[in-house]
N, CA, C and O atoms as CSV, one atom per row, in Angstrom:
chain,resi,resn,atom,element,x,y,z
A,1,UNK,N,N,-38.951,30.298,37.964
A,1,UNK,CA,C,-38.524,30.733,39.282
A,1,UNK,C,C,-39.164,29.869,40.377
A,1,UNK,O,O,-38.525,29.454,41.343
A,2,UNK,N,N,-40.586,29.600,40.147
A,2,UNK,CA,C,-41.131,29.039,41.020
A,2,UNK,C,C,-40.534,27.358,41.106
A,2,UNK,O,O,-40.439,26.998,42.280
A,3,UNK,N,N,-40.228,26.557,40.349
A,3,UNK,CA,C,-39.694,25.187,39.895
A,3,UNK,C,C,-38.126,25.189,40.727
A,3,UNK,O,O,-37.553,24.314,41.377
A,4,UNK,N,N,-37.810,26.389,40.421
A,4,UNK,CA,C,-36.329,26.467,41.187
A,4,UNK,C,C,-36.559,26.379,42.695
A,4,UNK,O,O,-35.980,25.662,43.511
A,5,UNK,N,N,-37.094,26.865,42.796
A,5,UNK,CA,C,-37.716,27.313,44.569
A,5,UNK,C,C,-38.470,25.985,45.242
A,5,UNK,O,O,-38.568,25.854,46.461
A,6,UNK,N,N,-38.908,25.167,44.427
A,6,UNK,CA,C,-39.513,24.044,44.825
A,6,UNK,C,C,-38.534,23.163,44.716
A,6,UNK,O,O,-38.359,22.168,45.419
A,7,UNK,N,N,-37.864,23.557,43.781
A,7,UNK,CA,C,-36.808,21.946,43.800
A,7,UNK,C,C,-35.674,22.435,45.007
A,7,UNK,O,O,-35.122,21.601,45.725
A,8,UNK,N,N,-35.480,23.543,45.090
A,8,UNK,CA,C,-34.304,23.880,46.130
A,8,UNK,C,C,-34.644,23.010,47.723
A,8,UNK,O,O,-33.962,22.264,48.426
A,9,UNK,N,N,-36.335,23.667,47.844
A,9,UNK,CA,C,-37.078,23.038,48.686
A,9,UNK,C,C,-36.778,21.143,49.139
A,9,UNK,O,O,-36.342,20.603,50.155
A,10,UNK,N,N,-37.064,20.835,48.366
A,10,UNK,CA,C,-36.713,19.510,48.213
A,10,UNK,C,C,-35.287,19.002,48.632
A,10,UNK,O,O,-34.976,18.283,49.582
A,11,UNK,N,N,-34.413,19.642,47.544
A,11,UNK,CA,C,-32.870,18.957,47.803
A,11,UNK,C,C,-32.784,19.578,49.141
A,11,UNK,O,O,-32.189,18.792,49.879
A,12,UNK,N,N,-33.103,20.583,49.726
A,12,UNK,CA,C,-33.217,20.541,51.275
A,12,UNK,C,C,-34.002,19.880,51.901
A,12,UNK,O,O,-33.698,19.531,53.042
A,13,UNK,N,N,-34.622,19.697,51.617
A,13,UNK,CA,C,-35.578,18.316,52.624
A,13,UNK,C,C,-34.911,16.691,52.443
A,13,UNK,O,O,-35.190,15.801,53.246
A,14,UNK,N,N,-34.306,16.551,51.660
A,14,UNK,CA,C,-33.697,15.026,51.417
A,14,UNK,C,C,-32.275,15.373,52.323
A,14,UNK,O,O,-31.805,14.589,53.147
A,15,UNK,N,N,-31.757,16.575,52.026
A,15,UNK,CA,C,-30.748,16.375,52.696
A,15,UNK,C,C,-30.776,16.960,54.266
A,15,UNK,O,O,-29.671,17.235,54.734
A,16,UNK,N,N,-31.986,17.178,55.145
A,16,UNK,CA,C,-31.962,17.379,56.340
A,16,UNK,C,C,-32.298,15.272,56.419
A,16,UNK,O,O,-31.565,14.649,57.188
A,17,UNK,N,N,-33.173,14.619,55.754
A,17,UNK,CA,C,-33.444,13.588,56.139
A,17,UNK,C,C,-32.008,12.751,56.160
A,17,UNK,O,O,-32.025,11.757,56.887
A,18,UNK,N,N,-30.924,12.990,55.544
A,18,UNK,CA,C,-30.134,12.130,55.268
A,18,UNK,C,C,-29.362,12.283,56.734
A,18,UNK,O,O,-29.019,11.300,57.392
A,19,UNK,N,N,-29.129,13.731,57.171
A,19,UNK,CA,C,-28.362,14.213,58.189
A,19,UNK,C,C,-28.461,13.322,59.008
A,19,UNK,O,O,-27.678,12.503,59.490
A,20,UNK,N,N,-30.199,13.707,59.206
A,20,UNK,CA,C,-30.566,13.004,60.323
A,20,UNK,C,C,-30.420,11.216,60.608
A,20,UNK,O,O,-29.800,10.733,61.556
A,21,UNK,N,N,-31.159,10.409,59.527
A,21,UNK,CA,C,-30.050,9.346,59.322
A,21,UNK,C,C,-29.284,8.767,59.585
A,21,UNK,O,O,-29.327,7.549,59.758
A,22,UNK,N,N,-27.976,9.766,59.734
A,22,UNK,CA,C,-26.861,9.560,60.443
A,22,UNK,C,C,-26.708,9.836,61.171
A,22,UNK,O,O,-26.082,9.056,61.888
A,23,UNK,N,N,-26.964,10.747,61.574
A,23,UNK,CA,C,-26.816,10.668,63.299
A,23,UNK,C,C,-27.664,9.625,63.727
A,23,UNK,O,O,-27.076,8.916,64.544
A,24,UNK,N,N,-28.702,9.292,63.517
A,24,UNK,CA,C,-29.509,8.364,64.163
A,24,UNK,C,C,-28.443,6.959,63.900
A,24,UNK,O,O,-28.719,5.899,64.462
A,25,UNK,N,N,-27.482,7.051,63.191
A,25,UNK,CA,C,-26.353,5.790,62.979
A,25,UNK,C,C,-25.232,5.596,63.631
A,25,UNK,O,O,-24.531,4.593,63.767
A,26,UNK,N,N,-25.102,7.161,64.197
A,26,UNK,CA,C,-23.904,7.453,64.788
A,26,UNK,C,C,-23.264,6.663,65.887
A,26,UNK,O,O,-22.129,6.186,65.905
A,27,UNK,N,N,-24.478,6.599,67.070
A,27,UNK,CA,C,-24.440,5.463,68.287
A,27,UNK,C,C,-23.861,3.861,67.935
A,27,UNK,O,O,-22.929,3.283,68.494
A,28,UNK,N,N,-24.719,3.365,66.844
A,28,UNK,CA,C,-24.268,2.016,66.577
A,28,UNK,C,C,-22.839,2.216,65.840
A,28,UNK,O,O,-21.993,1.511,66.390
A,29,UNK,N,N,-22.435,2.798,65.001
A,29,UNK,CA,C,-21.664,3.144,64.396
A,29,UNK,C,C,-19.972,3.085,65.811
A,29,UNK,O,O,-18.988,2.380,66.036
A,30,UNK,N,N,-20.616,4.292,66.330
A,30,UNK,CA,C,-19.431,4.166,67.488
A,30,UNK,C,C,-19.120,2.618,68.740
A,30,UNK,O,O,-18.054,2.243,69.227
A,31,UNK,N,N,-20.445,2.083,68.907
A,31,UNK,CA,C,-20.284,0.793,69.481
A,31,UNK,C,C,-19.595,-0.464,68.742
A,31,UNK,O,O,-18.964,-1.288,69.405
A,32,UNK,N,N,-19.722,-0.567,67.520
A,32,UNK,CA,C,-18.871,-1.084,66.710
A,32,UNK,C,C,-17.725,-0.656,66.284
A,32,UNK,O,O,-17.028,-1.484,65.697
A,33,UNK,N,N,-17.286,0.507,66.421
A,33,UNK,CA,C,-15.715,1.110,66.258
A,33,UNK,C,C,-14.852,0.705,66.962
A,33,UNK,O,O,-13.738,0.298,66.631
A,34,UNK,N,N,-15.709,0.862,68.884
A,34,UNK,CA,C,-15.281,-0.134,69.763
A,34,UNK,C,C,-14.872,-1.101,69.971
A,34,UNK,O,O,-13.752,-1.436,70.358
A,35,UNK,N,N,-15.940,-1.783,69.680
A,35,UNK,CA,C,-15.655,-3.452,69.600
A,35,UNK,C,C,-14.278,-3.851,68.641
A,35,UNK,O,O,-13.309,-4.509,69.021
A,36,UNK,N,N,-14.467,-3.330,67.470
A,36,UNK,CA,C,-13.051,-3.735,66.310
A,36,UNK,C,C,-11.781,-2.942,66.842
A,36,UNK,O,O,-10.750,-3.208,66.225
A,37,UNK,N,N,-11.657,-1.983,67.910
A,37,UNK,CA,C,-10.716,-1.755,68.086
A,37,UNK,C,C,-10.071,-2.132,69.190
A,37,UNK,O,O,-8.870,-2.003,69.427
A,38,UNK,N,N,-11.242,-2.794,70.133
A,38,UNK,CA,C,-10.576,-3.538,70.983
A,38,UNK,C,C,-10.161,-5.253,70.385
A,38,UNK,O,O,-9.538,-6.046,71.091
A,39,UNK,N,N,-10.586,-5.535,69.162
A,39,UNK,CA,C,-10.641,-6.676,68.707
A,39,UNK,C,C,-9.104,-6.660,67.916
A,39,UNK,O,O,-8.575,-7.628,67.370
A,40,UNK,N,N,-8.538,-5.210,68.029
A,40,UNK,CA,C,-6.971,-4.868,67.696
A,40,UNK,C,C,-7.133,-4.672,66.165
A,40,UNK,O,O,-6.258,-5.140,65.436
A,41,UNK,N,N,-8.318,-3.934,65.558
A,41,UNK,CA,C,-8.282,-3.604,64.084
A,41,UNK,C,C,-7.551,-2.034,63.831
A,41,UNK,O,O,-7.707,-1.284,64.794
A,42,UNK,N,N,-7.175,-1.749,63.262
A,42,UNK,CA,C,-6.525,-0.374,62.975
A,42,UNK,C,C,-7.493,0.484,62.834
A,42,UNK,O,O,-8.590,-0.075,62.859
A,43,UNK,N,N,-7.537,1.507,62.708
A,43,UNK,CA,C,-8.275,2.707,61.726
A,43,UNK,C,C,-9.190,2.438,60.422
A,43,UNK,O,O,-10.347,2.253,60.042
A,44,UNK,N,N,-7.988,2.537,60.053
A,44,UNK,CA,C,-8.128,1.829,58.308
A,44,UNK,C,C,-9.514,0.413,58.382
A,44,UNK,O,O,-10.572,0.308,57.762
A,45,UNK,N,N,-9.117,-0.130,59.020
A,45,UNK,CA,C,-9.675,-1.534,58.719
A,45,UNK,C,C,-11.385,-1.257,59.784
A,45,UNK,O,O,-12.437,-1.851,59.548
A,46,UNK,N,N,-11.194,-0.329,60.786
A,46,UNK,CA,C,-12.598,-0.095,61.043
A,46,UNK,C,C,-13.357,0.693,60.245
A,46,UNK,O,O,-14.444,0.163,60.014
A,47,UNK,N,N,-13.226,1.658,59.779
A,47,UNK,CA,C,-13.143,2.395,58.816
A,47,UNK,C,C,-13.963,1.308,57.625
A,47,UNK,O,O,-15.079,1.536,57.159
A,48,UNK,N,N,-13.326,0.421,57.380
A,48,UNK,CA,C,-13.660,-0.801,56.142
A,48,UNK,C,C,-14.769,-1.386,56.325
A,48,UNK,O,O,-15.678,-1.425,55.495
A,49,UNK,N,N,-14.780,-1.849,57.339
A,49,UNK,CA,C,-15.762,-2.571,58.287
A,49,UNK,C,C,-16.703,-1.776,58.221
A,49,UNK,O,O,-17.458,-1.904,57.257
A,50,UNK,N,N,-16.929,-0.871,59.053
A,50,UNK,CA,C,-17.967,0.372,59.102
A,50,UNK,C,C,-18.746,0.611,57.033
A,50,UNK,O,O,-19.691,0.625,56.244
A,51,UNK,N,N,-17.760,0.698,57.229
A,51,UNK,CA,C,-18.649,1.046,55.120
A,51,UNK,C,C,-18.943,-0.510,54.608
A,51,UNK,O,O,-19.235,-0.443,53.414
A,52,UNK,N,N,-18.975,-2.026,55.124
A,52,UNK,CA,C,-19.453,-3.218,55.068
A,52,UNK,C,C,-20.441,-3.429,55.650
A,52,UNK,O,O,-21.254,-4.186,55.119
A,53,UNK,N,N,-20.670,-2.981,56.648
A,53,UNK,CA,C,-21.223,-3.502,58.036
A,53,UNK,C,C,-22.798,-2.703,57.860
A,53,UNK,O,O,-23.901,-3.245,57.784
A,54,UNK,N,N,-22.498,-1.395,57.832
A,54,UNK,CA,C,-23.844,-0.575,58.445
A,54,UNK,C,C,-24.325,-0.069,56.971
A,54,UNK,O,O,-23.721,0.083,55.909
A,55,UNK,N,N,-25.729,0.134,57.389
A,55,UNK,CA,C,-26.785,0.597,56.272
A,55,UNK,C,C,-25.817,2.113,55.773
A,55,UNK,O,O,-24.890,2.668,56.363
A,56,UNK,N,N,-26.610,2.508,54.239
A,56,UNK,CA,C,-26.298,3.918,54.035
A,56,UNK,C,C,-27.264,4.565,55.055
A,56,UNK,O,O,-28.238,4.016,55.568
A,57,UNK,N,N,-26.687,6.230,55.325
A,57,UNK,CA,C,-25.797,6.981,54.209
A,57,UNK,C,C,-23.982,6.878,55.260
A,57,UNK,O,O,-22.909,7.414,54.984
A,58,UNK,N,N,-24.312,6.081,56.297
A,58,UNK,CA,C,-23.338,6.142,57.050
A,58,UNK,C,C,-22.363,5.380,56.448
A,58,UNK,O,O,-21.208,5.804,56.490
A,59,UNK,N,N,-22.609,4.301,55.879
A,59,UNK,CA,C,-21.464,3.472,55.256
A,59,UNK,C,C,-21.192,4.102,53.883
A,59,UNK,O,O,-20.070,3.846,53.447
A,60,UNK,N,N,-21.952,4.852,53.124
A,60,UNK,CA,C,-21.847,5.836,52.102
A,60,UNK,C,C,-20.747,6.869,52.300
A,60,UNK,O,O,-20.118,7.260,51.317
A,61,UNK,N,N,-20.541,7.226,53.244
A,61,UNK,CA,C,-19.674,8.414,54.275
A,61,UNK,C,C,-18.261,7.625,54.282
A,61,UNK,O,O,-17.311,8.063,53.634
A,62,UNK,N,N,-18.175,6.465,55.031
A,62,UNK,CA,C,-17.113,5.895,55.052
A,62,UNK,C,C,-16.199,5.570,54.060
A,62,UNK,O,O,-14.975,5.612,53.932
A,63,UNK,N,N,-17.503,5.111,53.155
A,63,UNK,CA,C,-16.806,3.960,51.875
A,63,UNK,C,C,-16.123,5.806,51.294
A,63,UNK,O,O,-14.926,5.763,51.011
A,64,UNK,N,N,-16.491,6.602,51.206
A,64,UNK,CA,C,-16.103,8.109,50.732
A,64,UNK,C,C,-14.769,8.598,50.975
A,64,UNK,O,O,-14.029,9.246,50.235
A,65,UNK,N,N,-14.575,8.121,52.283
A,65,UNK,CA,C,-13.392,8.782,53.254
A,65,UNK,C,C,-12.264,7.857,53.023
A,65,UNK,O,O,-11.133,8.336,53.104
A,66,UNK,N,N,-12.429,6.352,52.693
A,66,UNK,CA,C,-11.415,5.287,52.476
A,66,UNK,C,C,-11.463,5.820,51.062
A,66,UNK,O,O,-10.319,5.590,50.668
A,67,UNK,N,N,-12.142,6.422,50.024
A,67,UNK,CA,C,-11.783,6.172,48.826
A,67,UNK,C,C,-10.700,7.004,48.671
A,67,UNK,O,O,-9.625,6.821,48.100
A,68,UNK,N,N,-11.377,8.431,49.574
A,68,UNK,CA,C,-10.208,9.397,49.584
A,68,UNK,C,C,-8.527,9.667,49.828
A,68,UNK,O,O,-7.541,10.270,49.403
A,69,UNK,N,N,-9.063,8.657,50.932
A,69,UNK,CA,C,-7.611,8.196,51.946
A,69,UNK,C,C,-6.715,7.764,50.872
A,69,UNK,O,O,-5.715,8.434,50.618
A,70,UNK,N,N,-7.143,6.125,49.872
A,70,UNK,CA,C,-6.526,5.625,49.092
A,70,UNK,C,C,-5.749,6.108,47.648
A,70,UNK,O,O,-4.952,5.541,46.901
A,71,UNK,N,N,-6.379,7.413,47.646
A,71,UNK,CA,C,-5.631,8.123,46.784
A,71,UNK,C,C,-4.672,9.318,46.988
A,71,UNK,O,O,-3.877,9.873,46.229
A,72,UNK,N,N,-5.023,9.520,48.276
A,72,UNK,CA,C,-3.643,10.319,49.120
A,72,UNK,C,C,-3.713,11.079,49.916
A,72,UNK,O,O,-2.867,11.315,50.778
A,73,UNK,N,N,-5.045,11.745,49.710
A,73,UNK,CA,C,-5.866,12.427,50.700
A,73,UNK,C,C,-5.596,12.614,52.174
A,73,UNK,O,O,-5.855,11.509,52.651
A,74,UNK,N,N,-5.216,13.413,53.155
A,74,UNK,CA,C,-4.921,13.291,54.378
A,74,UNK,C,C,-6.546,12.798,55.053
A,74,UNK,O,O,-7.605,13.091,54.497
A,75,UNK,N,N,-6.462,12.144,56.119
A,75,UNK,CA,C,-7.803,11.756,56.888
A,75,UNK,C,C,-8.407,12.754,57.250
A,75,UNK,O,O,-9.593,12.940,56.979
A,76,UNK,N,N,-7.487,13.781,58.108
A,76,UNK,CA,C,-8.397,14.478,58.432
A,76,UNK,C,C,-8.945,15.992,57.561
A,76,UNK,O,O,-9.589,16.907,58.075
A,77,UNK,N,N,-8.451,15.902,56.073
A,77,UNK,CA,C,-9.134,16.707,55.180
A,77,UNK,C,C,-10.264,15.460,54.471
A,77,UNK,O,O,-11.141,15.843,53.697
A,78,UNK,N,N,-10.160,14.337,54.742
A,78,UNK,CA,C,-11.301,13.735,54.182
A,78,UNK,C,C,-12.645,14.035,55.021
A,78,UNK,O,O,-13.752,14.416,54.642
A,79,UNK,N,N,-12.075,13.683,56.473
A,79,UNK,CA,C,-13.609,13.219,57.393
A,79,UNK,C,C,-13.924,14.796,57.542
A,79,UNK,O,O,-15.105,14.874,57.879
A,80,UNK,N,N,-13.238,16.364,57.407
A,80,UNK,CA,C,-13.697,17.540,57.515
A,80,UNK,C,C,-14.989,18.241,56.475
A,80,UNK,O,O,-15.369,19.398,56.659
């Protein structure tokens, strides 16, 4: 019981750090969405970029949402 309770502990502590992470990615993340979409890239292809470009877990997220997309997935049940 106690092992359960410690490890629960944990996979909550990795995953408040990851949150955070990303948001701390979010800013650069959106300044570069910018830039490629004024540079006339689609969705799709910032989207691509973004999961090339930036460190995990943010490009982890992306590369997730294109995998989804590519198999038929609507976008916005991926990025929800």
């Amino acid at each position: 019981m106690l092992v359960g309770l410690r490890l629960a502990c944990m996979v909550k502590s990795q995953q408040k750090k990851r949150l955070q992470k990303f948001n701390d990615q979010l800013s650069d993340m959106l300044n570069l969405n910018g830039e490629w979409f004024a540079r006339g890239y689609s969705t799709m292809q910032a989207m691509e970029a973004i999961s090339k470009e930036l460190p995990a877990p943010i490009s982890d997220e992306f590369r997730r949402v294109i995998q989804e997309m590519q198999i038929g997935i609507a976008m916005e049940s991926c990025i929800g």
